[in-house]
MIDODO-370505 format. One line per 10 residues: number of its first residue (from 1); their letters; for each residue y, z, x of C-alpha. Coordinates in steps of 0.05 Angstrom, whole numbers, m for minus. Example, Ala and Ser with C-alpha at 12.3 -4.5 7.8 and 13.67 -1.06 7.14 Angstrom:
BEGIN
1 = AS = m90:156:246 ~ m21:143:273
***
This chain:
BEGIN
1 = XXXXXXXXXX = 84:m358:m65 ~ 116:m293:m93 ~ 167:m292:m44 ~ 180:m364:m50 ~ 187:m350:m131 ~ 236:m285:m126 ~ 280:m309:m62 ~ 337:m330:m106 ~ 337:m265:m145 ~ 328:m229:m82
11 = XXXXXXXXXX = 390:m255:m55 ~ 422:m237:m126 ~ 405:m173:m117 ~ 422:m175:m39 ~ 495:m193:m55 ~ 516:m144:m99 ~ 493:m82:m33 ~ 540:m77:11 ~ 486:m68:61 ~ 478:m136:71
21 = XXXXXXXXXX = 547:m158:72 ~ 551:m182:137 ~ 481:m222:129 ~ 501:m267:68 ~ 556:m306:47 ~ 577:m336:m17 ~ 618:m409:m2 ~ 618:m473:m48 ~ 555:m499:m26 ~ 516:m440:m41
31 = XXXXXXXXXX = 491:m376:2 ~ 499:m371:81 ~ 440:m321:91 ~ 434:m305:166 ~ 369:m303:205 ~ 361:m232:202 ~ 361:m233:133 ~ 305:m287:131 ~ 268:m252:174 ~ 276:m190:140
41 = XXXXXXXXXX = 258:m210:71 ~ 197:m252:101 ~ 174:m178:120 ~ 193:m134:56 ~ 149:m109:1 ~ 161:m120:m57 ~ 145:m71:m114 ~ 144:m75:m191 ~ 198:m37:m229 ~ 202:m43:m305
51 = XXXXXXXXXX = 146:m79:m304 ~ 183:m133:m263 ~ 168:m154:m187 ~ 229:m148:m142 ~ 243:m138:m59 ~ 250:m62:m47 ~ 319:m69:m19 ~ 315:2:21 ~ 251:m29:57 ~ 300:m97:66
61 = XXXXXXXXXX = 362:m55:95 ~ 305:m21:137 ~ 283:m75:162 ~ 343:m118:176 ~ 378:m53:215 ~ 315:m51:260 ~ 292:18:237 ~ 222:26:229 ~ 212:27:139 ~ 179:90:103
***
């Protein structure tokens, strides 16, 4: 459910990282998000910072490059 409730900020966040440029898309319609990236955030923790939960994008880049996270 907690990934359900913070996908739309994780793509916020996702957007603004070069990173994942090539993974999703801005158009009229809303985001293009690529498989990779679904799959990806389906597998990344997510941690609290600021007393806030949020994706940890280095275990998201990690994961969507194929390298094994830390």
């Amino acid at each position: 459910m907690m990934r359900v409730m913070h996908f739309g900020e994780t793509l916020e966040m996702a957007k603004q990282d070069s990173r994942f440029s090539e993974h999703l898309r801005i158009n009229h319609a809303g985001y293009e998000v690529s498989n990779e990236l679904m799959d990806a955030i389906a597998k990344t923790p997510y941690v609290v910072v600021d007393n806030h939960i949020r994706a940890d994008l280095d275990q998201l880049a990690a994961h969507i490059s194929g390298k094994s996270p830390t």
